[in-house]
Residue frames as a rotation matrix with the C-alpha (Angstrom) as fourth column:
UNK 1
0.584 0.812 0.000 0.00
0.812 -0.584 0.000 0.00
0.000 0.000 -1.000 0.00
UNK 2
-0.476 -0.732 0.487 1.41
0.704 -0.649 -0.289 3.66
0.528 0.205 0.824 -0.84
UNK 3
-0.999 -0.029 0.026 0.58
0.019 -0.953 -0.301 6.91
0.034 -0.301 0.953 -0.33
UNK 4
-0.704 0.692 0.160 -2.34
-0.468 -0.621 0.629 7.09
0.535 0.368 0.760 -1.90
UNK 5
0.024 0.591 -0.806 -3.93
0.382 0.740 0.554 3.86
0.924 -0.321 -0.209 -0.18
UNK 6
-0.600 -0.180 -0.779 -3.00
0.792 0.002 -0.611 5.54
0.112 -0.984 0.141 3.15
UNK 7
-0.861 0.406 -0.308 -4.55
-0.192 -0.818 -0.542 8.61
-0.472 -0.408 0.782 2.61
UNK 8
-0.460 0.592 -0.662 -7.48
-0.296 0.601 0.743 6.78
0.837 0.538 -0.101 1.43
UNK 9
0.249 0.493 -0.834 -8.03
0.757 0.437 0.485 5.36
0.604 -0.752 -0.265 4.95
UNK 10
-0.842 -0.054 -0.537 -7.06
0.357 -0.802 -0.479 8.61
-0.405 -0.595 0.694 6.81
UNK 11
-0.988 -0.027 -0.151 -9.75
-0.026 -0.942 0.335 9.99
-0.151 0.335 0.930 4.87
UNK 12
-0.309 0.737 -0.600 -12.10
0.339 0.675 0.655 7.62
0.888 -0.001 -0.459 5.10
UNK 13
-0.200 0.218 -0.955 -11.70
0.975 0.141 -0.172 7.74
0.097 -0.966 -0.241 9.06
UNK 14
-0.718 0.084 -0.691 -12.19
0.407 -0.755 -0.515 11.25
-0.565 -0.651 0.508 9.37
UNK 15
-0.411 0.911 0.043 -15.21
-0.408 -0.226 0.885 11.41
0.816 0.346 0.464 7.05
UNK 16
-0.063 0.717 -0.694 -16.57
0.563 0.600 0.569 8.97
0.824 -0.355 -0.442 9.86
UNK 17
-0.615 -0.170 -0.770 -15.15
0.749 -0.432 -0.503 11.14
-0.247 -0.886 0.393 12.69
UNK 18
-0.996 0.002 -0.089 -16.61
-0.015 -0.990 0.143 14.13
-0.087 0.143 0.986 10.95
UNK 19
-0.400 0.915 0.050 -19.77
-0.342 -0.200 0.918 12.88
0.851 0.350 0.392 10.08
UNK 20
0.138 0.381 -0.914 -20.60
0.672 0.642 0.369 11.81
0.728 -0.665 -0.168 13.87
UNK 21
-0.694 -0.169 -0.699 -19.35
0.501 -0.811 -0.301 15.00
-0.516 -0.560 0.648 15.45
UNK 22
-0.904 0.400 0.150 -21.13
-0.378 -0.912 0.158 17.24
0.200 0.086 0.976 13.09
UNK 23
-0.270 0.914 -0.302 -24.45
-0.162 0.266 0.950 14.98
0.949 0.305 0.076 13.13
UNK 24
-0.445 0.017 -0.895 -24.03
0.895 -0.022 -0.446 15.14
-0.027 -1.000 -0.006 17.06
UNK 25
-0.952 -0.260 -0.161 -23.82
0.288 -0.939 -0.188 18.89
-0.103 -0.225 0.969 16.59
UNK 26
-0.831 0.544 -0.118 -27.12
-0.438 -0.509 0.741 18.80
0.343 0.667 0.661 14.37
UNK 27
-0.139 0.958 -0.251 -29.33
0.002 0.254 0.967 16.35
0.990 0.134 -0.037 15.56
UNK 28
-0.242 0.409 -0.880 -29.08
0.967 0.029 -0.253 16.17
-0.078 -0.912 -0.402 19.92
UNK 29
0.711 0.702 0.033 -30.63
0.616 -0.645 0.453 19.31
0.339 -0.302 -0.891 21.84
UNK 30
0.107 -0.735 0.669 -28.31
-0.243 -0.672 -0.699 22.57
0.964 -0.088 -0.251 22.18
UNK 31
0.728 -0.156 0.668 -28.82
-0.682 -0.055 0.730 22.15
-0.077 -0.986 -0.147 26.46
UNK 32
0.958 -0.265 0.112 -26.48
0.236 0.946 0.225 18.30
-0.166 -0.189 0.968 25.49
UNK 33
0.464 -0.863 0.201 -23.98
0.762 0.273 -0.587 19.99
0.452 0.425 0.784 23.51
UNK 34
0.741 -0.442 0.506 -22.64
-0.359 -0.897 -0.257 22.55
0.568 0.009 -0.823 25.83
UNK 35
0.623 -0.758 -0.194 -19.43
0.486 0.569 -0.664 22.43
0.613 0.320 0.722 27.29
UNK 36
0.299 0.144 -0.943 -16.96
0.941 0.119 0.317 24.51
0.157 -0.982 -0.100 28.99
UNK 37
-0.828 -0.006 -0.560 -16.96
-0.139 -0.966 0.216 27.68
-0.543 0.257 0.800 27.28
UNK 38
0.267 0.962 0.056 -20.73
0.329 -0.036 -0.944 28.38
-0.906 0.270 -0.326 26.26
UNK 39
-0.895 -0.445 0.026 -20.89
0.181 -0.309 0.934 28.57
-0.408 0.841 0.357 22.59
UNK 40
-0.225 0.961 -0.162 -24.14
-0.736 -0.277 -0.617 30.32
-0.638 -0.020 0.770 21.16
UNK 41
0.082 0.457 0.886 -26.63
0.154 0.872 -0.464 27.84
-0.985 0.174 0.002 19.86
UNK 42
0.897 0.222 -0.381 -27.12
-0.407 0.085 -0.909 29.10
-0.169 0.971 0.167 15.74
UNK 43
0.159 -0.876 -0.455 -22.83
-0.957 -0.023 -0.291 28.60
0.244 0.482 -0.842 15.64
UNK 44
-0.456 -0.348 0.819 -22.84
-0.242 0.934 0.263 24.97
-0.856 -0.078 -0.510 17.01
UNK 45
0.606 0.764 0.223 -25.34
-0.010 0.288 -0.958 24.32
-0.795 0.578 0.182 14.35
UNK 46
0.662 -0.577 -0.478 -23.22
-0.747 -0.554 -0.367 26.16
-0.053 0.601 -0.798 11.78
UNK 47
-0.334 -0.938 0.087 -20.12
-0.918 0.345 0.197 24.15
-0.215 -0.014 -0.977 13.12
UNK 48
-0.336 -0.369 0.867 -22.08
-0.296 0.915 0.275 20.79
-0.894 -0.165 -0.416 12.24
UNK 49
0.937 0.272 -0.221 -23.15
-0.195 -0.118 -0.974 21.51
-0.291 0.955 -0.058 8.84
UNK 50
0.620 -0.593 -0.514 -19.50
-0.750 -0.254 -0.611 21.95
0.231 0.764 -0.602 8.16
UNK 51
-0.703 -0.684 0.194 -18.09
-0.604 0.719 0.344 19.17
-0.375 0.124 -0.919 9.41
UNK 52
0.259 0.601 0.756 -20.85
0.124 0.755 -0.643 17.25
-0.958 0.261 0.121 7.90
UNK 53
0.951 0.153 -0.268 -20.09
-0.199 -0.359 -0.912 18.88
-0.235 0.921 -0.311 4.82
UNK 54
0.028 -1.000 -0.015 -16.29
-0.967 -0.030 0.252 18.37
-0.252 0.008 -0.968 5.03
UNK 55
-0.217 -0.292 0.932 -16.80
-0.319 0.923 0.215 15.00
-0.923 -0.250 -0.293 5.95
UNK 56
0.667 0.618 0.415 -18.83
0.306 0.280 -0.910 14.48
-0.679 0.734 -0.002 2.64
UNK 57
0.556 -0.666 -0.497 -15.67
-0.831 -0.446 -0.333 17.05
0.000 0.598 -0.801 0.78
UNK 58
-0.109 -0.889 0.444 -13.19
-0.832 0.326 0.449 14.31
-0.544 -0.321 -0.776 2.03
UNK 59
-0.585 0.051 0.809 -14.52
0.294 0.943 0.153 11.09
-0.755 0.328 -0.567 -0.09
UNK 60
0.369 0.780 0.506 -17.04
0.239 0.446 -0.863 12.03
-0.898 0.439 -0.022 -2.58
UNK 61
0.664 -0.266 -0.698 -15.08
-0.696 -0.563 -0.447 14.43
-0.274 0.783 -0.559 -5.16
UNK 62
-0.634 -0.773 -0.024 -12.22
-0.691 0.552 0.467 11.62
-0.348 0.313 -0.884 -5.08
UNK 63
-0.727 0.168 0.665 -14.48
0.148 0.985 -0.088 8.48
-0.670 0.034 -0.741 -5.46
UNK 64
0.545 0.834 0.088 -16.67
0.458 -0.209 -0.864 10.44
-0.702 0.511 -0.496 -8.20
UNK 65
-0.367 -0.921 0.134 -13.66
0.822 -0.253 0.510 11.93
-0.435 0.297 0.850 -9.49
UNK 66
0.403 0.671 0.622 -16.02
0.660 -0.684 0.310 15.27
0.634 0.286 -0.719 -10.00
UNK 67
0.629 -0.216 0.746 -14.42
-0.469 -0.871 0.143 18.39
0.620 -0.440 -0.650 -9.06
UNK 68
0.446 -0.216 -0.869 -11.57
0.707 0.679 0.195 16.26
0.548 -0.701 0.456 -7.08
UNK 69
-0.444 -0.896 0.017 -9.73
0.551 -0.288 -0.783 19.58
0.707 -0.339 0.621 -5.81
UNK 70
0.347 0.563 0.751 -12.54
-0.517 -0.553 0.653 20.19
0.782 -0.615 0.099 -3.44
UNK 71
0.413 -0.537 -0.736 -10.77
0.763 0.645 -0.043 17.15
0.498 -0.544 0.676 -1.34
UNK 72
-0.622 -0.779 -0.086 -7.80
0.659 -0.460 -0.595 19.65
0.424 -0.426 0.799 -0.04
UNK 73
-0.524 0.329 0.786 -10.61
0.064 -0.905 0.421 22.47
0.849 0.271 0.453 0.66
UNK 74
0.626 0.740 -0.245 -12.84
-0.093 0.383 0.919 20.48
0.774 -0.552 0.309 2.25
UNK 75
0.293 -0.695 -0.657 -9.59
0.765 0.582 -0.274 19.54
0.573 -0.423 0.702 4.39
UNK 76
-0.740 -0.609 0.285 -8.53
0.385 -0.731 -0.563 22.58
0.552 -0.307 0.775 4.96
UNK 77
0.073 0.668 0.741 -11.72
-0.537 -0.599 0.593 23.74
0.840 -0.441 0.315 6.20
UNK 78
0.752 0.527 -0.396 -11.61
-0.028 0.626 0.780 21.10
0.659 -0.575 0.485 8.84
UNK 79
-0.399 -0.836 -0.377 -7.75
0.827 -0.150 -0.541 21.77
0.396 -0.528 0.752 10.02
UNK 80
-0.776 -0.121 0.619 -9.82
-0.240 -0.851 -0.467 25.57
0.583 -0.511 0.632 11.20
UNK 81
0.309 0.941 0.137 -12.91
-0.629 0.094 0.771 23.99
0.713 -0.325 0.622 12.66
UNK 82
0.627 -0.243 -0.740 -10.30
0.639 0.703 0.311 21.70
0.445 -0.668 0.596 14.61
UNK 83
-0.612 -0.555 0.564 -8.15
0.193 -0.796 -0.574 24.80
0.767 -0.242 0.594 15.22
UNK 84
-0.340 0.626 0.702 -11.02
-0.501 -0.752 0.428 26.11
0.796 -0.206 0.569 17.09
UNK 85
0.781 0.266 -0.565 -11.88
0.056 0.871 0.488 22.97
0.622 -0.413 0.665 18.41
UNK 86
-0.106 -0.973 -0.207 -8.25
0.504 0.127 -0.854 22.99
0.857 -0.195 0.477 19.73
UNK 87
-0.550 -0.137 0.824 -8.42
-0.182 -0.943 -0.278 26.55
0.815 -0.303 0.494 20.98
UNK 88
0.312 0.870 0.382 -11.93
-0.511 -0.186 0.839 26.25
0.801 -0.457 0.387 22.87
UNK 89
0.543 -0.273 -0.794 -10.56
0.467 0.884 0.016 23.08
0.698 -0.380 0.607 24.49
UNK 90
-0.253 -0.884 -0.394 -7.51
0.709 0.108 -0.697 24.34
0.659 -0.455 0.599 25.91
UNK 91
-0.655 0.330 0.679 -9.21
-0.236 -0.944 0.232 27.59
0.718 -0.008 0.696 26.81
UNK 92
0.590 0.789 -0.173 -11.82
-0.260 0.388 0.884 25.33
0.764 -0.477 0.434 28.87
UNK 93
0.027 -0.510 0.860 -8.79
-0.998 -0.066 -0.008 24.12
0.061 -0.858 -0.511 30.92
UNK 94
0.514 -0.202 0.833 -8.38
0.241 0.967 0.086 20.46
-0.823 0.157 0.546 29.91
UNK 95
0.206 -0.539 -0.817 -5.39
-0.938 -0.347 -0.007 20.91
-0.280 0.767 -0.577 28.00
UNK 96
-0.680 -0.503 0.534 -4.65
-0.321 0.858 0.400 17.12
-0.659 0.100 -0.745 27.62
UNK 97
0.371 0.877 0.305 -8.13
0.255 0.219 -0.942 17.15
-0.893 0.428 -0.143 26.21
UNK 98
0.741 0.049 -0.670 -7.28
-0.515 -0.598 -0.614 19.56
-0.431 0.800 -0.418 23.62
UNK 99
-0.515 -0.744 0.427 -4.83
-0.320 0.628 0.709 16.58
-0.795 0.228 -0.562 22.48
UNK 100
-0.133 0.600 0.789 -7.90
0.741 0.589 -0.323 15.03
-0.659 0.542 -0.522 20.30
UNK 101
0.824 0.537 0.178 -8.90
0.394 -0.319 -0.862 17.58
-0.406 0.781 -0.475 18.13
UNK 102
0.226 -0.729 -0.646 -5.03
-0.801 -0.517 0.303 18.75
-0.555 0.448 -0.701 17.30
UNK 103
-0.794 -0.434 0.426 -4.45
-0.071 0.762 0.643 15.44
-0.604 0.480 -0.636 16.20
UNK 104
0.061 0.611 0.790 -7.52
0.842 0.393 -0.369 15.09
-0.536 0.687 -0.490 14.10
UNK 105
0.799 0.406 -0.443 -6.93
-0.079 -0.659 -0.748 18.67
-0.596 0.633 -0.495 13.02
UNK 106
0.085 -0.954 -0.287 -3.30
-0.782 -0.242 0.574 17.53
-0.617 0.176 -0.767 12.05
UNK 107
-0.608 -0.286 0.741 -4.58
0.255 0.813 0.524 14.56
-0.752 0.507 -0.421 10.24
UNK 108
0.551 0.769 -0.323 -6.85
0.376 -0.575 -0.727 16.87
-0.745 0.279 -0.606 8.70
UNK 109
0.701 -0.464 -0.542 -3.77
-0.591 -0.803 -0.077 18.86
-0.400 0.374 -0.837 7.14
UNK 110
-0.452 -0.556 0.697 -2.19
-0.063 0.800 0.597 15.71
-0.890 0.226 -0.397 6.20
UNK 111
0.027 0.944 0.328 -4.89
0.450 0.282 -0.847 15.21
-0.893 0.170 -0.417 4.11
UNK 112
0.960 0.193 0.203 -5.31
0.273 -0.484 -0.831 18.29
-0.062 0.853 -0.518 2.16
UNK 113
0.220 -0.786 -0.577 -1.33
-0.925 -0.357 0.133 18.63
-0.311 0.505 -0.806 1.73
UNK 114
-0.606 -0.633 0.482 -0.73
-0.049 0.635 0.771 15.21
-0.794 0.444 -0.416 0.36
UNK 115
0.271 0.734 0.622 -4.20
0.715 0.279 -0.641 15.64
-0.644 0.619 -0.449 -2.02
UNK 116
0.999 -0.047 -0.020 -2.99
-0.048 -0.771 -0.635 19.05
0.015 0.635 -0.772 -3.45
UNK 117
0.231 -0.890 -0.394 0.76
-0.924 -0.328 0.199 18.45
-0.306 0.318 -0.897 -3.44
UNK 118
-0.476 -0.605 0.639 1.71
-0.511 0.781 0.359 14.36
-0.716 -0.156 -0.681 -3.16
UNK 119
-0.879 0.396 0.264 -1.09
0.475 0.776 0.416 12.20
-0.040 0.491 -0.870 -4.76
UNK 120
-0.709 0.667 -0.230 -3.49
-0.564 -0.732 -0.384 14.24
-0.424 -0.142 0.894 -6.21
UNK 121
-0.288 0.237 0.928 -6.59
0.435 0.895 -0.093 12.85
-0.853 0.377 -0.361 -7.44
UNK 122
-0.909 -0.014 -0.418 -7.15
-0.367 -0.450 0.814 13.75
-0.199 0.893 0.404 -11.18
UNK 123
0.026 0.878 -0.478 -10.20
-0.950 -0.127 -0.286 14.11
-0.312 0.461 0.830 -13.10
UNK 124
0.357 0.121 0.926 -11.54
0.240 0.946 -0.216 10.83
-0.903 0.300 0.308 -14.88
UNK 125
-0.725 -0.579 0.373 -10.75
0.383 0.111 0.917 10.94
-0.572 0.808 0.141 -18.41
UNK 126
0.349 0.718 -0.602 -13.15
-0.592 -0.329 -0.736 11.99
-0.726 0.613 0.310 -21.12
UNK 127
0.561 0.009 0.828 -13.90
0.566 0.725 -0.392 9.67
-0.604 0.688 0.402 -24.06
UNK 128
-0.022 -0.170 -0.985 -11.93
-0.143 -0.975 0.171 11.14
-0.989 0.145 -0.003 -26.36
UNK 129
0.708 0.549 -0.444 -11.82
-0.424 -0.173 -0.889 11.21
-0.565 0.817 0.110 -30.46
UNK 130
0.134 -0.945 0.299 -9.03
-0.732 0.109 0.673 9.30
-0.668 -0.309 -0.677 -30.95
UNK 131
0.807 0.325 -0.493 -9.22
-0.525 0.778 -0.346 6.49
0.271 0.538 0.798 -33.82
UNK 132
0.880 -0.401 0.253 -6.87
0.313 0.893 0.325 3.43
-0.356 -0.207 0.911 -33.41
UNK 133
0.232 -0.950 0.208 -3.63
0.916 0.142 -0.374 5.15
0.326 0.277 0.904 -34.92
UNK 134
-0.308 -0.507 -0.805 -3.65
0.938 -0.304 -0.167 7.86
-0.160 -0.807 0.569 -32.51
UNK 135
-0.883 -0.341 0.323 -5.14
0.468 -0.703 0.535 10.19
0.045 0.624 0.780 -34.86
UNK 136
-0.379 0.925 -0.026 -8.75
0.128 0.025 -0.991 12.28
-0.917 -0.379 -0.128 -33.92
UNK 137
-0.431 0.349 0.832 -11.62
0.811 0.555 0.188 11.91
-0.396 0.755 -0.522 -36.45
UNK 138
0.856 0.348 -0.382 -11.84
0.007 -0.748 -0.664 15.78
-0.517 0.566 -0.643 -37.35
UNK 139
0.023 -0.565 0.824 -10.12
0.943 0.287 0.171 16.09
-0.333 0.773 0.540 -40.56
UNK 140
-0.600 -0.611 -0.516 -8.63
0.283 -0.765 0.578 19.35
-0.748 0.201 0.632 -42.49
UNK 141
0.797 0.469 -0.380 -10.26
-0.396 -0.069 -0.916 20.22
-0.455 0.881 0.131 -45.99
UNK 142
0.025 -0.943 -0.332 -6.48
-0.992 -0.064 0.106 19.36
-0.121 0.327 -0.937 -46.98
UNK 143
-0.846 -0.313 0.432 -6.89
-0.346 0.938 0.003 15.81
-0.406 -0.147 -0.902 -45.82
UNK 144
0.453 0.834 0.316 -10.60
0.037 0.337 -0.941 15.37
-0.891 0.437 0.122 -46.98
UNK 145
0.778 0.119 -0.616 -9.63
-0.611 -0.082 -0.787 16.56
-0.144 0.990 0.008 -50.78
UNK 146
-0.429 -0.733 -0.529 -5.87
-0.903 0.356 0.240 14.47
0.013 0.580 -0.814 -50.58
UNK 147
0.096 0.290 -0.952 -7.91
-0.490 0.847 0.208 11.41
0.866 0.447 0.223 -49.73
Protein backbone atom coordinates (compact mmCIF):
# COMPACT_ATOMS: atom_id res chain seq x y z
CA UNK A 1 0.00 0.00 0.00
CA UNK A 2 1.41 3.66 -0.84
CA UNK A 3 0.58 6.91 -0.33
CA UNK A 4 -2.34 7.09 -1.90
CA UNK A 5 -3.93 3.86 -0.18
CA UNK A 6 -3.00 5.54 3.15
CA UNK A 7 -4.55 8.61 2.61
CA UNK A 8 -7.48 6.78 1.43
CA UNK A 9 -8.03 5.36 4.95
CA UNK A 10 -7.06 8.61 6.81
CA UNK A 11 -9.75 9.99 4.87
CA UNK A 12 -12.10 7.62 5.10
CA UNK A 13 -11.70 7.74 9.06
CA UNK A 14 -12.19 11.25 9.37
CA UNK A 15 -15.21 11.41 7.05
CA UNK A 16 -16.57 8.97 9.86
CA UNK A 17 -15.15 11.14 12.69
CA UNK A 18 -16.61 14.13 10.95
CA UNK A 19 -19.77 12.88 10.08
CA UNK A 20 -20.60 11.81 13.87
CA UNK A 21 -19.35 15.00 15.45
CA UNK A 22 -21.13 17.24 13.09
CA UNK A 23 -24.45 14.98 13.13
CA UNK A 24 -24.03 15.14 17.06
CA UNK A 25 -23.82 18.89 16.59
CA UNK A 26 -27.12 18.80 14.37
CA UNK A 27 -29.33 16.35 15.56
CA UNK A 28 -29.08 16.17 19.92
CA UNK A 29 -30.63 19.31 21.84
CA UNK A 30 -28.31 22.57 22.18
CA UNK A 31 -28.82 22.15 26.46
CA UNK A 32 -26.48 18.30 25.49
CA UNK A 33 -23.98 19.99 23.51
CA UNK A 34 -22.64 22.55 25.83
CA UNK A 35 -19.43 22.43 27.29
CA UNK A 36 -16.96 24.51 28.99
CA UNK A 37 -16.96 27.68 27.28
CA UNK A 38 -20.73 28.38 26.26
CA UNK A 39 -20.89 28.57 22.59
CA UNK A 40 -24.14 30.32 21.16
CA UNK A 41 -26.63 27.84 19.86
CA UNK A 42 -27.12 29.10 15.74
CA UNK A 43 -22.83 28.60 15.64
CA UNK A 44 -22.84 24.97 17.01
CA UNK A 45 -25.34 24.32 14.35
CA UNK A 46 -23.22 26.16 11.78
CA UNK A 47 -20.12 24.15 13.12
CA UNK A 48 -22.08 20.79 12.24
CA UNK A 49 -23.15 21.51 8.84
CA UNK A 50 -19.50 21.95 8.16
CA UNK A 51 -18.09 19.17 9.41
CA UNK A 52 -20.85 17.25 7.90
CA UNK A 53 -20.09 18.88 4.82
CA UNK A 54 -16.29 18.37 5.03
CA UNK A 55 -16.80 15.00 5.95
CA UNK A 56 -18.83 14.48 2.64
CA UNK A 57 -15.67 17.05 0.78
CA UNK A 58 -13.19 14.31 2.03
CA UNK A 59 -14.52 11.09 -0.09
CA UNK A 60 -17.04 12.03 -2.58
CA UNK A 61 -15.08 14.43 -5.16
CA UNK A 62 -12.22 11.62 -5.08
CA UNK A 63 -14.48 8.48 -5.46
CA UNK A 64 -16.67 10.44 -8.20
CA UNK A 65 -13.66 11.93 -9.49
CA UNK A 66 -16.02 15.27 -10.00
CA UNK A 67 -14.42 18.39 -9.06
CA UNK A 68 -11.57 16.26 -7.08
CA UNK A 69 -9.73 19.58 -5.81
CA UNK A 70 -12.54 20.19 -3.44
CA UNK A 71 -10.77 17.15 -1.34
CA UNK A 72 -7.80 19.65 -0.04
CA UNK A 73 -10.61 22.47 0.66
CA UNK A 74 -12.84 20.48 2.25
CA UNK A 75 -9.59 19.54 4.39
CA UNK A 76 -8.53 22.58 4.96
CA UNK A 77 -11.72 23.74 6.20
CA UNK A 78 -11.61 21.10 8.84
CA UNK A 79 -7.75 21.77 10.02
CA UNK A 80 -9.82 25.57 11.20
CA UNK A 81 -12.91 23.99 12.66
CA UNK A 82 -10.30 21.70 14.61
CA UNK A 83 -8.15 24.80 15.22
CA UNK A 84 -11.02 26.11 17.09
CA UNK A 85 -11.88 22.97 18.41
CA UNK A 86 -8.25 22.99 19.73
CA UNK A 87 -8.42 26.55 20.98
CA UNK A 88 -11.93 26.25 22.87
CA UNK A 89 -10.56 23.08 24.49
CA UNK A 90 -7.51 24.34 25.91
CA UNK A 91 -9.21 27.59 26.81
CA UNK A 92 -11.82 25.33 28.87
CA UNK A 93 -8.79 24.12 30.92
CA UNK A 94 -8.38 20.46 29.91
CA UNK A 95 -5.39 20.91 28.00
CA UNK A 96 -4.65 17.12 27.62
CA UNK A 97 -8.13 17.15 26.21
CA UNK A 98 -7.28 19.56 23.62
CA UNK A 99 -4.83 16.58 22.48
CA UNK A 100 -7.90 15.03 20.30
CA UNK A 101 -8.90 17.58 18.13
CA UNK A 102 -5.03 18.75 17.30
CA UNK A 103 -4.45 15.44 16.20
CA UNK A 104 -7.52 15.09 14.10
CA UNK A 105 -6.93 18.67 13.02
CA UNK A 106 -3.30 17.53 12.05
CA UNK A 107 -4.58 14.56 10.24
CA UNK A 108 -6.85 16.87 8.70
CA UNK A 109 -3.77 18.86 7.14
CA UNK A 110 -2.19 15.71 6.20
CA UNK A 111 -4.89 15.21 4.11
CA UNK A 112 -5.31 18.29 2.16
CA UNK A 113 -1.33 18.63 1.73
CA UNK A 114 -0.73 15.21 0.36
CA UNK A 115 -4.20 15.64 -2.02
CA UNK A 116 -2.99 19.05 -3.45
CA UNK A 117 0.76 18.45 -3.44
CA UNK A 118 1.71 14.36 -3.16
CA UNK A 119 -1.09 12.20 -4.76
CA UNK A 120 -3.49 14.24 -6.21
CA UNK A 121 -6.59 12.85 -7.44
CA UNK A 122 -7.15 13.75 -11.18
CA UNK A 123 -10.20 14.11 -13.10
CA UNK A 124 -11.54 10.83 -14.88
CA UNK A 125 -10.75 10.94 -18.41
CA UNK A 126 -13.15 11.99 -21.12
CA UNK A 127 -13.90 9.67 -24.06
CA UNK A 128 -11.93 11.14 -26.36
CA UNK A 129 -11.82 11.21 -30.46
CA UNK A 130 -9.03 9.30 -30.95
CA UNK A 131 -9.22 6.49 -33.82
CA UNK A 132 -6.87 3.43 -33.41
CA UNK A 133 -3.63 5.15 -34.92
CA UNK A 134 -3.65 7.86 -32.51
CA UNK A 135 -5.14 10.19 -34.86
CA UNK A 136 -8.75 12.28 -33.92
CA UNK A 137 -11.62 11.91 -36.45
CA UNK A 138 -11.84 15.78 -37.35
CA UNK A 139 -10.12 16.09 -40.56
CA UNK A 140 -8.63 19.35 -42.49
CA UNK A 141 -10.26 20.22 -45.99
CA UNK A 142 -6.48 19.36 -46.98
CA UNK A 143 -6.89 15.81 -45.82
CA UNK A 144 -10.60 15.37 -46.98
CA UNK A 145 -9.63 16.56 -50.78
CA UNK A 146 -5.87 14.47 -50.58
CA UNK A 147 -7.91 11.41 -49.73
Amino acid sequence: MGLNGLLWIVQGILALVFLFAGGMKLALPLDALAGPIPIPGPFMRFLGVAEVLGAIGLVLPGLLRIRPGLTPLAATGLVIVMTGATAITAFGGDVALALIPLTVGMLAGSVAYGRWRLVPIFRSPRPSKVDDRGRGHSRTMAQISLG
